[in-house]
VEXZALUM-897652 format. One line per field, with one value per residue (C-alpha): x, y, z. Coordinates in steps of 0.1 Angstrom, whole numbers, plus 5000, padded with zeros to 4 digits. Layout:
VEXZALUM-897652
xx <- [X ...]
yy <- [Y ...]
zz <- [Z ...]
This chain:
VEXZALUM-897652
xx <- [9127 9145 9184 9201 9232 9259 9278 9260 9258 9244 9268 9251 9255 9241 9208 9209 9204 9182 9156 9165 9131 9106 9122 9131 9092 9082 9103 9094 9053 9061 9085 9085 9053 9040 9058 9050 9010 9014 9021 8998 8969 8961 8949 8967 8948 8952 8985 8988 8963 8985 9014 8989 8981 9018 9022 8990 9010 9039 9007 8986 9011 9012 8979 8992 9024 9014 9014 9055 9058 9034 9042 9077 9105 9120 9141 9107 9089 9114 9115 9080 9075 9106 9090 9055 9067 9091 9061 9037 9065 9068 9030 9027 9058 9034 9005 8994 8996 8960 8934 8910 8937 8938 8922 8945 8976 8966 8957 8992 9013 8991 9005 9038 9040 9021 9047 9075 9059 9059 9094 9112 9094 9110 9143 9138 9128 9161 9181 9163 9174 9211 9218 9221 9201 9236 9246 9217 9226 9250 9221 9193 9218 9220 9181 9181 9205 9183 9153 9174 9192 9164 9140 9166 9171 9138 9125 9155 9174 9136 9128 9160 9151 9117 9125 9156 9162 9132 9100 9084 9086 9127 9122 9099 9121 9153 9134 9122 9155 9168 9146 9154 9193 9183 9168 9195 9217 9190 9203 9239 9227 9222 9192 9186 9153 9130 9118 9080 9054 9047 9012 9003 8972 8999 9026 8994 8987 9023 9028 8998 9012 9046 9030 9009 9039 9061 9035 9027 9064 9087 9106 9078 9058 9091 9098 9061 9061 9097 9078 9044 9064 9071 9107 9135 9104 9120 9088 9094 9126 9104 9083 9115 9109 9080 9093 9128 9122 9122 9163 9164 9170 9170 9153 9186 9198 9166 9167 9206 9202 9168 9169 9204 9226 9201 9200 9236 9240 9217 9227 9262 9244 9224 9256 9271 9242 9240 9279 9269 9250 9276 9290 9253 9221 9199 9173 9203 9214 9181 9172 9204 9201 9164 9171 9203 9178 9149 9180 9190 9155 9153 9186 9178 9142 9163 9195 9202 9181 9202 9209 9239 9221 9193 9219 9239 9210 9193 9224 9232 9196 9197 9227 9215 9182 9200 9215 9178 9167 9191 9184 9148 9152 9176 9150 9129 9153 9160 9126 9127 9124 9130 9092 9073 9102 9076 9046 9064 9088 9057 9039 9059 9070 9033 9026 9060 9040 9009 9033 9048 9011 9000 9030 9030 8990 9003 9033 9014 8989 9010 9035 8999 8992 9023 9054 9081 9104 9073 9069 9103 9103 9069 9084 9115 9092 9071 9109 9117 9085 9086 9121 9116 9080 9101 9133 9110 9088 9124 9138 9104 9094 9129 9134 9127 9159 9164 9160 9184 9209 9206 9208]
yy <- [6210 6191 6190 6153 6155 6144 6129 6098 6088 6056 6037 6030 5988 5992 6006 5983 5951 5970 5974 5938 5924 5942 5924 5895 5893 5900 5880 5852 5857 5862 5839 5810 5810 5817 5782 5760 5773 5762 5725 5724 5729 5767 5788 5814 5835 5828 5830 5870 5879 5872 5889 5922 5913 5919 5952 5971 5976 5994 6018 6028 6019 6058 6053 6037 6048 6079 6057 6054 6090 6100 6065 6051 6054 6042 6013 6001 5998 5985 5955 5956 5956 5928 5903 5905 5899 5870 5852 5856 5839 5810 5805 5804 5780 5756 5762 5734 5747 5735 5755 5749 5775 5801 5828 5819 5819 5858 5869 5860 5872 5907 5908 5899 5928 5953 5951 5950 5982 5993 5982 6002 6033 6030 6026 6054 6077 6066 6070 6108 6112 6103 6116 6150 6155 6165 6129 6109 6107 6071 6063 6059 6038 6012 6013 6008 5983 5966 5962 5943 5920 5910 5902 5880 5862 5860 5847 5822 5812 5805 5790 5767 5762 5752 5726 5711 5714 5706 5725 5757 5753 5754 5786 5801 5795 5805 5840 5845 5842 5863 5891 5889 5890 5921 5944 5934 5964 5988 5984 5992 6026 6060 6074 6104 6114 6133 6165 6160 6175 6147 6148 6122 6148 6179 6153 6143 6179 6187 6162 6169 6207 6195 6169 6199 6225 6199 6190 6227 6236 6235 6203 6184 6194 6182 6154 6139 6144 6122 6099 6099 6107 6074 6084 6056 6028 6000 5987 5977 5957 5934 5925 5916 5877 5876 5887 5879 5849 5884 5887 5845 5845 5811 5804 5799 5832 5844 5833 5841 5876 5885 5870 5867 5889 5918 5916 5917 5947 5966 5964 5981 6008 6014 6022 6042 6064 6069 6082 6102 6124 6130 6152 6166 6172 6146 6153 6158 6121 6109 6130 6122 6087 6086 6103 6074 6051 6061 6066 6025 6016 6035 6021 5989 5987 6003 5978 5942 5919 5889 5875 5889 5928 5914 5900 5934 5958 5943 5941 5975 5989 5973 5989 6023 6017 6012 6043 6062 6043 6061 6091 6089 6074 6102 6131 6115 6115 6148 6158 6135 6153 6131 6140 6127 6102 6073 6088 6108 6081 6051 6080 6084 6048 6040 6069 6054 6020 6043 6052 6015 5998 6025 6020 5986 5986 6008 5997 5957 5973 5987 5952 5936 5959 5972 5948 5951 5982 6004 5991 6001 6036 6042 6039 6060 6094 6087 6091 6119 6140 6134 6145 6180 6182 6180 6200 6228 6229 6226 6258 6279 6274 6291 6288 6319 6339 6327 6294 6298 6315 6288 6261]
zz <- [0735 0763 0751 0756 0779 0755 0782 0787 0752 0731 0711 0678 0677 0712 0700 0670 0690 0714 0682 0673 0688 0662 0634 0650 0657 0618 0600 0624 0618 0582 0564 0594 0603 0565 0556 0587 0584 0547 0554 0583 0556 0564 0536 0518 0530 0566 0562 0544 0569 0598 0580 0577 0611 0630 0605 0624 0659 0631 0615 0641 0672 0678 0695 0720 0719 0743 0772 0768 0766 0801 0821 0836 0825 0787 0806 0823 0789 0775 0799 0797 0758 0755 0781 0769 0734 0748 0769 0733 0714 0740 0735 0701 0707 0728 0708 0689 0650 0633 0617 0646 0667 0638 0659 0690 0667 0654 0689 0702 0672 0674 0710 0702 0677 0699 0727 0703 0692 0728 0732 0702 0708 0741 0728 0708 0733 0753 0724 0725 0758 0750 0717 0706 0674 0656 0664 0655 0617 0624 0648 0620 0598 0632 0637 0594 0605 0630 0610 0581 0602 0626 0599 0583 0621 0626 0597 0578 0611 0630 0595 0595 0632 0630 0601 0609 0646 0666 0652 0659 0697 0695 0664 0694 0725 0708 0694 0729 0742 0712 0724 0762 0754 0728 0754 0782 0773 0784 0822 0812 0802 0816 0804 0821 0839 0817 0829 0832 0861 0884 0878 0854 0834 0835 0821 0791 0782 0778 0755 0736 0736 0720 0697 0685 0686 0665 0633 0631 0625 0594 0604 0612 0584 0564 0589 0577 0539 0538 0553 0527 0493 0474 0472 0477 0480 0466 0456 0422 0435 0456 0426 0405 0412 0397 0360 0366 0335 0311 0325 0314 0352 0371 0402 0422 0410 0414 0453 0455 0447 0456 0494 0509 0490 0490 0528 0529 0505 0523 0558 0547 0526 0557 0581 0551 0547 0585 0580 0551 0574 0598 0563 0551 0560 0562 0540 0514 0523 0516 0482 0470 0474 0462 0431 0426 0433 0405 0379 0389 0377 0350 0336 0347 0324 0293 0300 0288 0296 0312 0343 0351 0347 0366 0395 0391 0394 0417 0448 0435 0440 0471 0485 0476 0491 0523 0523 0514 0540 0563 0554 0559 0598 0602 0591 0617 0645 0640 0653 0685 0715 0747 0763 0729 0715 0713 0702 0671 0661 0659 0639 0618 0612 0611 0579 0563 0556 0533 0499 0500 0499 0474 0453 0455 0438 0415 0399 0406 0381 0356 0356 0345 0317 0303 0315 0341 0322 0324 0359 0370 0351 0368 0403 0391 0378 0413 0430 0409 0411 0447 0451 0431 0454 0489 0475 0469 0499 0522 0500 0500 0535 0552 0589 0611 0614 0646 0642 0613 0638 0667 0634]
């Protein structure tokens, strides 16, 4: 595995407004772009496609993702991804919003997404380069950070934007802007080179070989199940709204607690659980925090039912969420080697999205049939269960002894 030099370095708020222009992107497609379609007489439907829509460049971008990892350098993609998704949000800006442009408006925010896609694996594969796998525990809670902050820009300031200060051309143009400024920082850093052959099919088989070398091993073996066990979800938290009348909760607390104080809860859990793994291992960040997590629900469905439990469980499941989600982005980065950075890290972000959607039937399911306690205390045994399932495969499968010694 190529070793980053620890000497050039990659401050942590640095690479969160670097990743900035995924979110930014997502929360712009889905909450601004969700209302605006709505009063311009598109269908429901129309409108959760094109929210699935942007999500496929996040599960199956590793397909592509390849073409970061063999071709230029990170800074070149990263220009690359960041002006292609700029120049797709100026379209849809100028883009006249009717149902008769429906399959114009999906083509463009599919190629927004796919070079944002483009554009963090990039970043990731500088941040790689920079940052010594002992330092990259802070760095997942900024990338956690990223994703939390942008979605909220992207989709309630484009929102405001779009409805009170000019329309969706002034949400687009500011976005675009947004996401040009965001990848700016990229030329104030020194990445350095990655040590490839020159010739573009030896540079493809070797990262085949180390793609290959990585998933057979114990960490990425680990590295993967974090990613697939519905551990530290928060599934059941995003269906609270819905039966949040069984905590006699009103629709402004309801709004209050589920949409702008949740945000802010979890960005700070986020940078805490990046710091918690400057003092533990990783994978003990995240377990620790998942198990937290499934012991909030399940005192949360056997608690009071009133608004102020609902309000105080809710921020509080939040905040430990954000420190789970730490965790997890740190077990990945542990695995990043500079020469496959892109590939692994849109991998794995692209497996993450499978437990959430099969959660999310499940527990949807069981809310229908047996009410929103059993709900919650279903998505707690999941967390539990899965929890005990990963702490056992970690303590049977032991490192070879020398990898124990070099550890």
């Amino acid at each position: 595995m190529n070793q980053p030099n620890e000497r050039y370095g990659l401050p942590g708020p640095v690479l969160m407004v670097l990743l900035l222009p995924g979110s930014l992107t997502y929360g712009f497609v889905t909450v601004t772009l969700g209302y605006v379609l709505a009063q311009h007489g598109f269908s429901v439907a129309v409108v959760a496609g094109l929210g699935a829509l942007v999500l496929l460049p996040q599960m199956f971008g590793w397909l592509v993702a390849p073409v970061v990892d063999v071709t230029l350098t990170p800074r070149r993609w990263v220009l690359i991804g960041g002006v292609g998704a700029a120049l797709a949000l100026v379209a849809v800006g100028f883009l006249r919003i009717d149902p008769s442009t429906a399959n114009m408006l999906r083509s463009l925010c599919a190629a927004a997404a796919l070079f944002c896609a483009l554009q963090g694996g990039a970043v990731l594969a500088a941040m790689a380069a920079m940052t010594p796998a002992s330092k990259r525990g802070p760095m997942a809670g900024w990338a956690q950070t990223a994703n939390l902050s942008g979605t909220a820009l992207g989709g309630g300031a484009a929102l405001w934007l779009a409805t009170h200060a000019g329309g969706v051309r002034t949400a687009c143009l500011a976005l675009a802007g947004m996401t040009l400024l965001a990848c700016a920082p990229i030329f104030a850093l020194r990445i350095p080179a990655r040590e490839v052959e020159t010739r573009l099919g030896a540079r493809v088989q070797a990262t085949a070989t180390d793609i290959g070398r990585l998933m057979r091993s114990r960490a990425g073996v680990l590295a993967v199940m974090s990613q697939v066990l519905p551990a530290g979800l928060g599934a059941a938290i995003g269906l609270l709204p819905p039966v949040a009348g069984l905590w006699h909760a009103g629709a402004d607390l309801v709004a209050l607690v589920s949409g702008a104080l949740r945000g802010l809860v979890t960005a700070p859990g986020c940078l805490l659980g990046g710091y918690l793994c400057t003092r533990w291992r990783h994978r003990t960040v995240y377990m620790s925090a998942a198990l937290v997590f499934a012991l909030g629900e399940a005192i949360m469905a056997a608690g009071p039912r009133t608004p102020i439990a609902f309000a105080a469980f809710t921020i509080g499941e939040a905040f430990v969420l954000g420190v789970a989600f730490a965790g997890l982005a740190a077990i990945t980065f542990d695995v990043l080697d500079p020469r496959t950075a892109a590939t692994v890290s849109t991998f794995m972000i692209g497996v993450s999205n499978i437990p959430l959607i099969a959660v999310g039937v499940i527990i949807g399911r069981v809310a229908t049939a047996a009410g929103a306690s059993a709900m919650l205390l279903t998505e707690a045994a999941l967390g539990v269960i899965s929890v005990a399932a990963y702490a056992s495969v970690a303590s049977l499968w032991r490192p070879a002894p020398a990898m124990a010694v070099a550890a």
